[in-house]
C-alpha positions as CSV (number, residue, x, y, z in Angstrom):
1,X,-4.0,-1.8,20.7
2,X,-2.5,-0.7,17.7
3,X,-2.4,3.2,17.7
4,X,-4.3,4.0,14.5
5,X,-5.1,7.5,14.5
6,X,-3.2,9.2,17.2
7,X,-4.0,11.6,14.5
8,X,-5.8,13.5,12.4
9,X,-8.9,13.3,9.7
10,X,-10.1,15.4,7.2
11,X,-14.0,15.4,7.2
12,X,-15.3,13.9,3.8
13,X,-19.0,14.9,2.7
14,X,-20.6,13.3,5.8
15,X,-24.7,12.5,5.6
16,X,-25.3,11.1,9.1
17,X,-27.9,9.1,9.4
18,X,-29.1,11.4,12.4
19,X,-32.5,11.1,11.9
20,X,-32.5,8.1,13.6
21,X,-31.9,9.4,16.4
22,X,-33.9,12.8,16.2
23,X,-30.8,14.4,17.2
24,X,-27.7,16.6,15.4
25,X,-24.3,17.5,16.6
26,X,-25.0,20.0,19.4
27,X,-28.3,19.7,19.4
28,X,-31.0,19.4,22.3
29,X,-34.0,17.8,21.0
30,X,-35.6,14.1,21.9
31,X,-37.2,11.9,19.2
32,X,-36.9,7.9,18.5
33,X,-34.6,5.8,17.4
34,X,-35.3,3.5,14.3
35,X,-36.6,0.3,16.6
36,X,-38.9,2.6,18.5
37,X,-36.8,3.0,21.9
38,X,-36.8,6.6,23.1
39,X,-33.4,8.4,22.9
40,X,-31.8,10.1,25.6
41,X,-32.4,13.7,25.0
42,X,-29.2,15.3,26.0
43,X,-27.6,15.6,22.5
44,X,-25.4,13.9,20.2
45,X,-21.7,15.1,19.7
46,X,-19.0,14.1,16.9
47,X,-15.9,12.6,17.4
48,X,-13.0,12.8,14.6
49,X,-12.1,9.2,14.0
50,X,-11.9,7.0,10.6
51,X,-12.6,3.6,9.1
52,X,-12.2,0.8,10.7
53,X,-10.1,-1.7,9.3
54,X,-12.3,-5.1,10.1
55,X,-16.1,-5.7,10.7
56,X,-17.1,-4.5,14.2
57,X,-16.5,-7.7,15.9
58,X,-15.2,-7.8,19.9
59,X,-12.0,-10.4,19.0
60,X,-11.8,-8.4,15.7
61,X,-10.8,-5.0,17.0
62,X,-7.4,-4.7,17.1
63,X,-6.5,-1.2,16.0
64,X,-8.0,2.6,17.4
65,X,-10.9,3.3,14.5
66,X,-12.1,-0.1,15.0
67,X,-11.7,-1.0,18.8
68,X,-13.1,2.8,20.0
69,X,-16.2,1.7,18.2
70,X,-17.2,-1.7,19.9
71,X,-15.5,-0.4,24.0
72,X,-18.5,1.7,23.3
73,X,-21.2,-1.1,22.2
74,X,-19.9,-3.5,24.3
75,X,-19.0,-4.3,27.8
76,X,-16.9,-7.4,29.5
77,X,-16.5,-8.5,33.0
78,X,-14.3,-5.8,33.8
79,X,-13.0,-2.6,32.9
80,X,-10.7,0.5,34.0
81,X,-11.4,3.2,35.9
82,X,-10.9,6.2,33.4
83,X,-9.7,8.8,36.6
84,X,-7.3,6.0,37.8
85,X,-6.6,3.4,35.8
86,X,-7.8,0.7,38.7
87,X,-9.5,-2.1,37.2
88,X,-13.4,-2.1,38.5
89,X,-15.8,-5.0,38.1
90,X,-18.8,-4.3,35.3
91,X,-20.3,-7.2,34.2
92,X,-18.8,-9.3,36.6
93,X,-19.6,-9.7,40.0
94,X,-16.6,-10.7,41.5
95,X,-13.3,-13.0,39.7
96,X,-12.4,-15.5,42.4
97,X,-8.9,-17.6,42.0
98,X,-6.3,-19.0,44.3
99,X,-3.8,-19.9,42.4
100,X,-3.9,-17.8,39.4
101,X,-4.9,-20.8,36.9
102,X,-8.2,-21.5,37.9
103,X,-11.3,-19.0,38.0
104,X,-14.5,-19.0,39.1
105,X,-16.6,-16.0,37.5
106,X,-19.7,-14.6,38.8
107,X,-21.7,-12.1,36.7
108,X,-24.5,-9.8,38.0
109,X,-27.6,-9.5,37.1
110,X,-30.0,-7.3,35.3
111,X,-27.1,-7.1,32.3
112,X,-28.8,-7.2,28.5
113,X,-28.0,-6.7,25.2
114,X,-29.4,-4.3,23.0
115,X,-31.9,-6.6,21.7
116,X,-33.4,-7.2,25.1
117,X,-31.9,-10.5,25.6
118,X,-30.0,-11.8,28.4
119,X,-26.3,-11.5,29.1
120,X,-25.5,-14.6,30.8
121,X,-22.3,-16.9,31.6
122,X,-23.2,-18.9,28.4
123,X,-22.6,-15.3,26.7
124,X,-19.2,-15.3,27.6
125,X,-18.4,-18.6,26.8
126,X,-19.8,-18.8,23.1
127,X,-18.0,-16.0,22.6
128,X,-14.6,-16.3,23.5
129,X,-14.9,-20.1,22.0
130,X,-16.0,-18.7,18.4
131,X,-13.5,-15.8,18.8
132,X,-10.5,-18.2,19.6
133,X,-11.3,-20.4,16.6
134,X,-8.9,-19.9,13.8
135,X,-11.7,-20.7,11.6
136,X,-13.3,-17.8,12.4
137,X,-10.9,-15.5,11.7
138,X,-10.5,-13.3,14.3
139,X,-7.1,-11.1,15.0
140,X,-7.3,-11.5,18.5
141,X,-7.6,-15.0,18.5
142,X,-4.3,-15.9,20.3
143,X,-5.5,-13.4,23.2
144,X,-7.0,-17.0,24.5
145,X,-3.9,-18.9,23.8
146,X,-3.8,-19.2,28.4
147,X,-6.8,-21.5,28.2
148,X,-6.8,-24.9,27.8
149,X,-8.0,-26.2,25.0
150,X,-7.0,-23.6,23.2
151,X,-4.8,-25.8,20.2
152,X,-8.2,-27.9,20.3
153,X,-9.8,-25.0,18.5
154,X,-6.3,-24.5,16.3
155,X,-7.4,-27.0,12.9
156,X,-4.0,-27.1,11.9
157,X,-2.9,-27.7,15.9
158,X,-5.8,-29.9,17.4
159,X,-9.2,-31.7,16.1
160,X,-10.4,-30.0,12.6
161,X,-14.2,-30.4,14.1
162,X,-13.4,-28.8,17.6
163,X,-15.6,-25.8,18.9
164,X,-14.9,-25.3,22.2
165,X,-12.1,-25.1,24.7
166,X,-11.9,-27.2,27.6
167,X,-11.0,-24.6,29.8
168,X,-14.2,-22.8,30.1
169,X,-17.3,-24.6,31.8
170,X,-20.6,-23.1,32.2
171,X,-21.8,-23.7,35.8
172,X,-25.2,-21.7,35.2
173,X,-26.8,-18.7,33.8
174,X,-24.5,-16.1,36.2
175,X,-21.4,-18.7,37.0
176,X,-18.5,-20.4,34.7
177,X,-14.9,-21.3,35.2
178,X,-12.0,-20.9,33.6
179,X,-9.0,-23.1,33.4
180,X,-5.6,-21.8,32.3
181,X,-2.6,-24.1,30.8
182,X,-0.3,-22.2,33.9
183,X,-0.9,-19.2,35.8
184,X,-0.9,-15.9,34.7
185,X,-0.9,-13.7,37.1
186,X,-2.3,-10.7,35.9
187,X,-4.9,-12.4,33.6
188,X,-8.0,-10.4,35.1
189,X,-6.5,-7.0,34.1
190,X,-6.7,-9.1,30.4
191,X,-10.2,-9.4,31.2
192,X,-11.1,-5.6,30.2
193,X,-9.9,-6.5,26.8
194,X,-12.0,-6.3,23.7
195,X,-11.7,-9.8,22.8
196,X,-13.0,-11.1,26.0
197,X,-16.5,-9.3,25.4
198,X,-19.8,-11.6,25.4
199,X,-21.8,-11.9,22.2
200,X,-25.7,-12.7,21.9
201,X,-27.1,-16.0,21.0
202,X,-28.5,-14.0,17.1
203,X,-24.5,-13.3,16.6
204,X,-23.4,-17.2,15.9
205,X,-25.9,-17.6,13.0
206,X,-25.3,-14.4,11.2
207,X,-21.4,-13.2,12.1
208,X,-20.7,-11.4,9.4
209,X,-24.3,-9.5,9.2
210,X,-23.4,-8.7,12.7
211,X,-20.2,-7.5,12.1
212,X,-21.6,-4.8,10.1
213,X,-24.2,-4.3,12.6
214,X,-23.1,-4.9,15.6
215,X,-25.4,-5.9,18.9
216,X,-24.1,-5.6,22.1
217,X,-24.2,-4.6,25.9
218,X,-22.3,-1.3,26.6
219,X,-23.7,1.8,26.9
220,X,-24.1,2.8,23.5
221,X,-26.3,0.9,20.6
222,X,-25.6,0.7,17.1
223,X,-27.8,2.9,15.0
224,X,-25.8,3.4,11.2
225,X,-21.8,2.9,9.6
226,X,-22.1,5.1,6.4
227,X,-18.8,3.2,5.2
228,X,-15.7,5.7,4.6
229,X,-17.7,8.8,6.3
230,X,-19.4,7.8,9.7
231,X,-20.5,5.6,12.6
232,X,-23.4,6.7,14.8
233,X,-24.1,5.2,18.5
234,X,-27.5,6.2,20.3
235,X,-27.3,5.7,24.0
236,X,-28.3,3.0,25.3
237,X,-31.2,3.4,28.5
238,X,-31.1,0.1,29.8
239,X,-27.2,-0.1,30.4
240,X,-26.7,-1.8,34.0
241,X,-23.0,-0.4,34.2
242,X,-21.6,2.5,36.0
243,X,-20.7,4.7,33.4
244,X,-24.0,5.4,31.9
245,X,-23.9,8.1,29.4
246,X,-24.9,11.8,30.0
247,X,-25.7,12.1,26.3
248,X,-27.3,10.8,23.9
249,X,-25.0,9.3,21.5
250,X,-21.6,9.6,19.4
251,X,-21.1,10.5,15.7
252,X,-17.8,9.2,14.7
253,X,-16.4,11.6,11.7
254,X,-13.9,10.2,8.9
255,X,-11.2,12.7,8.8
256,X,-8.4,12.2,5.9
257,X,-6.1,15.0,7.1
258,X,-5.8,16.4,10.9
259,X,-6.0,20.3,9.5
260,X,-9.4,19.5,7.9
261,X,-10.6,18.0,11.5
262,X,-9.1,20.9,13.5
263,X,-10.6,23.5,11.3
264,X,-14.4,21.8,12.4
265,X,-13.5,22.2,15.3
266,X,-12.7,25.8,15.1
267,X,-15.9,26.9,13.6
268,X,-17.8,24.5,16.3
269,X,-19.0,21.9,13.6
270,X,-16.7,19.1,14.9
271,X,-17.2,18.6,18.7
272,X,-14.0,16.4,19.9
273,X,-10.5,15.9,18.4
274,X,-8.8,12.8,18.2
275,X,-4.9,14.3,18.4
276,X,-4.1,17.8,17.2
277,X,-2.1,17.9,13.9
278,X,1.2,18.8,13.6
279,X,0.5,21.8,11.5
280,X,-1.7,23.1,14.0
281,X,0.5,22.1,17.3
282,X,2.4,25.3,18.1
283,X,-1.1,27.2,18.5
284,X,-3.4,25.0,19.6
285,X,-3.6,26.1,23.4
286,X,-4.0,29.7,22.3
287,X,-6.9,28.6,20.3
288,X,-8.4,26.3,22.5
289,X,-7.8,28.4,25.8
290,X,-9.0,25.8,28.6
291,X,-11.1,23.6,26.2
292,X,-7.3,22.3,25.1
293,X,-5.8,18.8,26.5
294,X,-2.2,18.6,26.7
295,X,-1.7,15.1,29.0
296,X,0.7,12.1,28.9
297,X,-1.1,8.6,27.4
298,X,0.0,5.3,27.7
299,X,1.3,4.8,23.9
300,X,4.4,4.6,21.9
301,X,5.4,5.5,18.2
302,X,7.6,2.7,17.2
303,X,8.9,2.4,13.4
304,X,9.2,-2.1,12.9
305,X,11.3,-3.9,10.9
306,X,9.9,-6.8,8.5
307,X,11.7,-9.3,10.3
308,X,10.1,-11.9,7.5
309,X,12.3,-10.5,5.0
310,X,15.3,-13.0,4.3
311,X,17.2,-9.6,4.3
312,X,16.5,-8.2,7.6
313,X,16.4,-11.3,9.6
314,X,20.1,-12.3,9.1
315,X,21.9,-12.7,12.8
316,X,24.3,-9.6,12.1
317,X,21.5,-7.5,10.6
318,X,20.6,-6.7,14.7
319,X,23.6,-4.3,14.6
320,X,22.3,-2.9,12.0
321,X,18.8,-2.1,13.3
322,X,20.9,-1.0,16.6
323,X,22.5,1.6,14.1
324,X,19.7,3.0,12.5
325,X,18.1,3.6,16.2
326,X,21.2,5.6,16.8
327,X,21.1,7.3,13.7
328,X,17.7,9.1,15.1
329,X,17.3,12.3,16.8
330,X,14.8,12.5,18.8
331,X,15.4,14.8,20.9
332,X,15.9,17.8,18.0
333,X,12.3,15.6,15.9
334,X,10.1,16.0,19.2
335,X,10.9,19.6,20.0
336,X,10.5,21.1,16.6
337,X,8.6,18.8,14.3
338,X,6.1,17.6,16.9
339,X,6.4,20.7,19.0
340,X,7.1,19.5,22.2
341,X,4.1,17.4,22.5
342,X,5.7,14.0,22.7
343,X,8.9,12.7,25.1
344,X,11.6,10.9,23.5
345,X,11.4,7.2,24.1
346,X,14.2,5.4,25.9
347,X,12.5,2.2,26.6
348,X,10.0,-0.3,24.9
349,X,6.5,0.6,27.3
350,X,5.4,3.7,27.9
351,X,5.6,5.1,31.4
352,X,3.1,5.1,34.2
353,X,2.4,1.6,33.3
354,X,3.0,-0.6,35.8
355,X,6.5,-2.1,35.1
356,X,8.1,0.5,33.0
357,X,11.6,1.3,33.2
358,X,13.1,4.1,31.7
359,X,16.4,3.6,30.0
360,X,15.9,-0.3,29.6
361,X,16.8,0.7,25.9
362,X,20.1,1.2,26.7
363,X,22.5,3.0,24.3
364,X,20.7,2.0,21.1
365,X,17.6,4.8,21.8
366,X,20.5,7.6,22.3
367,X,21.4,9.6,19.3
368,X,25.0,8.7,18.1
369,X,25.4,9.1,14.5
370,X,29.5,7.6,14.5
371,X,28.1,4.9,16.5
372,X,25.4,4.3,14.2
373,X,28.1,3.7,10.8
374,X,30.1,1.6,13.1
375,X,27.4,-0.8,13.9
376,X,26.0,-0.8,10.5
377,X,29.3,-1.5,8.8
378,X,30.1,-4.3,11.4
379,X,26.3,-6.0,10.2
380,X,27.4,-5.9,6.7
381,X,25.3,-2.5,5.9
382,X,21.5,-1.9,5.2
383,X,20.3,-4.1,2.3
384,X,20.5,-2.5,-0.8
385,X,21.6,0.9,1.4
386,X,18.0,1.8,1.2
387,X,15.1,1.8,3.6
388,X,11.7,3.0,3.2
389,X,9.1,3.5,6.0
390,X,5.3,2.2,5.6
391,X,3.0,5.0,7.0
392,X,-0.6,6.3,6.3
393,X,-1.0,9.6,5.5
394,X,-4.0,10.5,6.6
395,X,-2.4,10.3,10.3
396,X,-0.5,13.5,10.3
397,X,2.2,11.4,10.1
398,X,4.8,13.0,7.4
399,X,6.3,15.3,8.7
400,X,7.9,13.5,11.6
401,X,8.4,10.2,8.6
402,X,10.5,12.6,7.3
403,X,12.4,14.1,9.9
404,X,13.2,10.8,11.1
405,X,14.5,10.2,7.4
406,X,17.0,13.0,6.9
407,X,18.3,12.3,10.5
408,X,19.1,9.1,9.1
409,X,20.4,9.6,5.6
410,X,22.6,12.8,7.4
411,X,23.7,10.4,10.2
412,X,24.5,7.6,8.0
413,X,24.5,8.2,4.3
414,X,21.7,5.4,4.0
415,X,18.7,6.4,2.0
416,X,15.6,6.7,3.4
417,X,12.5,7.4,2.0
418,X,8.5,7.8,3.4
419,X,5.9,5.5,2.0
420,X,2.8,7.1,2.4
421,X,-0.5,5.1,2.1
422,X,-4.0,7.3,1.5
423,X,-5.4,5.6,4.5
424,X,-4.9,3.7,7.8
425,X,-7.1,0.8,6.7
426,X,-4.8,0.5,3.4
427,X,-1.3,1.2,5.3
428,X,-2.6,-1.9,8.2
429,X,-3.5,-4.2,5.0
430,X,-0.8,-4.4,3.8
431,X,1.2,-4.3,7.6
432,X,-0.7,-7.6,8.2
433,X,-0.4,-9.3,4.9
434,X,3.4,-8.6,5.3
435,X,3.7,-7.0,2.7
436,X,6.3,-4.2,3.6
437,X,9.8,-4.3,2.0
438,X,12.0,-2.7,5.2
439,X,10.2,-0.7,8.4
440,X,6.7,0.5,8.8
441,X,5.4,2.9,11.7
442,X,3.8,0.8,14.5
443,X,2.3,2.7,17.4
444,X,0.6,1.3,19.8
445,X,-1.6,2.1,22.9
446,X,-2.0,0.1,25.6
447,X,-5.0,-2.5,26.1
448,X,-4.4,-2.5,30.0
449,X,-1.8,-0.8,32.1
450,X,0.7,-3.3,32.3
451,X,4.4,-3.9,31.1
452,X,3.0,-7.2,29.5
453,X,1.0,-5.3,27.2
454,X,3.9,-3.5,25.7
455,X,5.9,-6.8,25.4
456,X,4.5,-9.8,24.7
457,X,1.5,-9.1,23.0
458,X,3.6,-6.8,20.7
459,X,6.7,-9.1,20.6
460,X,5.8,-12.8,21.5
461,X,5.8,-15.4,18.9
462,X,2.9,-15.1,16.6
463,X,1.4,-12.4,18.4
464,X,-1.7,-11.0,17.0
465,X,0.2,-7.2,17.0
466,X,4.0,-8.9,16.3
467,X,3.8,-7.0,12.8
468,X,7.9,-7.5,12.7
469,X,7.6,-10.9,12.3
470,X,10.1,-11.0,15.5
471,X,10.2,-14.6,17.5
472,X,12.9,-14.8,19.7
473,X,12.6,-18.4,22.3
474,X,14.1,-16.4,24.7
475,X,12.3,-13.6,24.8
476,X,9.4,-15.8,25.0
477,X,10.9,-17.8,27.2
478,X,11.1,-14.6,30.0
479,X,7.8,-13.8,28.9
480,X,6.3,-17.3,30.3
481,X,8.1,-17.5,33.6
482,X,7.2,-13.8,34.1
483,X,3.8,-14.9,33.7
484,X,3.5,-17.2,36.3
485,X,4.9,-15.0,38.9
486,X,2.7,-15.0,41.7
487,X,2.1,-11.4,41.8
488,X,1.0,-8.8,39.0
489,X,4.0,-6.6,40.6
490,X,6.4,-9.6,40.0
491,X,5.1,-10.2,36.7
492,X,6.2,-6.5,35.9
493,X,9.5,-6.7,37.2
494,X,10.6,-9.9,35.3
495,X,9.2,-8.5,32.3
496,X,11.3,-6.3,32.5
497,X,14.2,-8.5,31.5
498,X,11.9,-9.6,28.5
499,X,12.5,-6.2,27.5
500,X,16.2,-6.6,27.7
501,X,16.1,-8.9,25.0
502,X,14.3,-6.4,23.0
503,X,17.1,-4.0,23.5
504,X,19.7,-6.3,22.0
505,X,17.6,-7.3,19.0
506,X,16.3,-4.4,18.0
507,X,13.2,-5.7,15.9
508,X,11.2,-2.5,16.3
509,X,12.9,1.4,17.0
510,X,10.8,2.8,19.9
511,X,11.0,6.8,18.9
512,X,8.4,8.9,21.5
513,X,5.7,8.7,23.9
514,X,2.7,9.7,23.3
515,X,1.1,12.9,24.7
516,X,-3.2,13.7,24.4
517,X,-2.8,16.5,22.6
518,X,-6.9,17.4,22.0
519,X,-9.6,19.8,22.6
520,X,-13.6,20.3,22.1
521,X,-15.8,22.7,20.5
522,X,-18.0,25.1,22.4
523,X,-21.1,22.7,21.7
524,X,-20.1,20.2,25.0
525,X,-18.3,20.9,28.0
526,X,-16.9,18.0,30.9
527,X,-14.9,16.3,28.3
528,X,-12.2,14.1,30.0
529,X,-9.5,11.9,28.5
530,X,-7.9,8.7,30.4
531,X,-4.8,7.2,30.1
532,X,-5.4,5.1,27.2
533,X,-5.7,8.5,24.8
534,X,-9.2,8.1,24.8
535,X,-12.3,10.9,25.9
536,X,-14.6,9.4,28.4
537,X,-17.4,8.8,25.9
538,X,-20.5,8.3,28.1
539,X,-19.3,11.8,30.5
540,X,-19.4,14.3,27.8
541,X,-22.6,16.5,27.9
542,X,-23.9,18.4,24.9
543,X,-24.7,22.1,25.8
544,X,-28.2,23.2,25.3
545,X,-28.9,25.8,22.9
């Protein structure tokens, strides 16, 4: 998922709409929600997030502000244990295949949506047939490109009027198949994804109208989005999973700067921090005592070339690229700008997913600044000897934009420059209209623990998350045959020559891994983060006063 935030708000004159829920950051008391369902009394807390970039849509959420929003209102078949990382069943009673190509789902019972009705096979279906239809316009769409039929629902691949894929088949209210073009190996672990969520029957006429107000099946309900200040979740008392929520609900606070965020949180009005600024790094833990997180995360700060400029696409211009990863420091960026908080990246995945390898980016992720002139001389220099790097600056992101900038122009006598953007929302709008002249910062977290996440979903041809503009046949051509392995472990190893590839083209510069650098106020205690950067929403209990 693309890393969004890993970073840092400043609050901006938030009016919660609390009184729906008869509760307040920190607070104790019961009351009703607006529909008249009673609210679980254990208190509300606030989360420092931001605006999402897209309507809260399941095959929609591609990025942190929007896709930590619907995980919470929705739930799919499966999901991942926050403690290990195991995928567990939810919604699903059991994923049955032999072969890796064909499935047979079974879904338990007792599962509804927030407006009481069913969650059933159908569900499922509907939804990942409107969701893979271009026509919809979903950025997750190609996340169903394994299913047959998929082109059908392509108008300018297949039939203008088609709806539905072949590949699924409803077999009755708790059973459906699914048929996939080849086998994939690891395609349940895909399963926990965001895209593959089931919609209700009242979401097909009116998609837009729930986009804004989203219905769904997780453990927390929809309740107000106060556009560019806040989005509040009530609990949810008739959740059927197993991570019902010892609270009773989640504000989540637009920040525009990290110091503003961390300051809330200081004087206890702010209950749980997305990432610590940079400012406010070095003294965090001394604040924060044992309410502060410091724990590795499965993400990566890349900075990604726009591969669809003329300019930067050019065979020789992957020396270049090679050169201006050299012409990075990382090691000297991480301990002082960032404080030791984050590891210099020597690969393309993050490690402690399964199938990461450190080193597999060989010489061109070591600092070497007369290796760097020598490569970019030999790919007939950076265009116009000029770069700038696309990055929102509400994401705490400066001061490491411009480290990484003066190693460069030192290393290499190219100029680089930051190009800040208020917002996320504005920086991603203009990332996925291609509209960036050079390099643009492209973090990303993963969306399940597996090499595969890292690679082709990032890199793969016409990708939803390929924001280079990279396509490479034999990149993609490793990526299919590691996809019909017949193990997830095989899959990960043979990736792992897909990565190679990435090595020697160099459309993206993978700089450090991420590190949960966070902490929570004195208002809620048994606050946990999992490997995906994320606090374990539904565990966090709100202190009685």
């Amino acid at each position: 998922m693309r890393g969004g935030s890993q970073a840092k708000w400043v609050v901006a004159a938030v009016a919660v709409a609390l009184a729906a829920t008869a509760c307040s950051s920190g607070g104790s008391t019961g009351g009703s929600s607006s529909d008249g369902a009673a609210v679980n009394a254990q208190g509300v807390f606030s989360y420092q997030s931001g605006e999402p970039q897209r309507p809260l849509q399941p095959a929609n959420a591609m990025e942190n502000q929007g896709g930590r929003i619907v995980k919470q209102l929705f739930q799919g078949l499966v999901d991942y244990d926050p403690a290990t990382g195991a995928l567990r069943n939810q919604v699903a009673d059991k994923i049955e295949t032999t072969d890796s190509k064909s499935y047979t789902v079974t879904l338990k019972s007792g599962w509804t949506f927030h407006d009481g009705t069913p969650v059933t096979a159908k569900s499922f279906v509907d939804s990942w047939n409107w969701s893979a239809n271009t026509k919809n316009n979903q950025i997750n769409s190609d996340w169903f490109s394994d299913i047959v039929g998929y082109d059908a629902v392509h108008p300018e691949k297949g039939d203008p009027t088609a709806d539905t894929m072949s590949g699924l088949k409803v077999v009755d209210d708790t059973h459906f198949t699914i048929e996939l073009t080849s086998p994939v190996s690891y395609f349940t672990y895909k399963l926990g994804y965001s895209a593959f969520y089931p919609l209700p029957t009242g979401f097909f006429s009116d998609p837009a109208g729930y986009g804004q107000k989203p219905v769904g099946n997780g453990p927390y309900k929809f309740v107000s989005w106060e556009h560019n200040k806040a989005i509040t979740l009530a609990a949810y008392d008739k959740y059927a999973g197993v991570n019902k929520a010892k609270n009773g609900g989640i504000v989540f606070r637009n920040y525009t700067s990290g110091e503003a965020a961390y300051k809330d949180l200081m004087s206890d009005t702010l209950d749980v921090l997305d990432q610590v600024d940079s400012t406010d790094l070095p003294k965090y833990k001394d604040d924060l005592g044992k309410r502060a997180v410091d724990q590795p995360q499965g993400a990566i700060q890349n900075i990604s070339f726009a591969l669809y400029n003329a300019e930067w696409n050019a065979p020789e211009k992957a020396k270049v690229r090679q050169g201006l990863s050299m012409a990075i420091d990382r090691d000297t960026i991480t301990k002082t700008v960032l404080n030791g908080t984050r590891q210099p990246a020597d690969a393309f995945v993050a490690p402690g997913v399964m199938g990461f390898k450190a080193g597999s980016c060989g010489d061109a992720c070591k600092y070497d600044p007369a290796k760097a002139k020598q490569l970019i001389a030999e790919g007939n220099g950076v265009p116009g000897n000029k770069i700038t790097i696309l990055y929102n600056s509400d994401g705490g992101h400066k001061e490491w934009v411009d480290a990484v900038c003066n190693s460069i122009r030192q290393a290499t006598g190219v100029e680089c420059l930051g190009d800040p953007k208020p917002d996320f929302k504005t920086s991603r709008d203009l990332v996925t209209k291609r509209q960036v002249s050079s390099m643009m910062r492209t973090g990303w977290v993963q969306d399940y623990p597996l090499n595969a996440n890292f690679l082709r979903d990032v890199y793969g041809t016409g990708a939803a998350a390929n924001d280079a503009g990279y396509s490479s046949p034999e990149f993609d051509k490793l990526s299919k045959e590691a996809d019909a392995a017949t193990s997830v472990e095989k899959t990960a190893e043979l990736y792992q020559q897909a990565e190679a590839v990435l090595a020697k083209d160099m459309p993206a510069i993978p700089l450090w891994y991420y590190k949960t650098s966070s902490g929570w106020s004195n208002n809620v205690q048994n606050v946990k983060f999992d490997s995906f950067g994320n606090p374990v929403y539904t565990d966090v209990e709100v202190k009685k006063k």
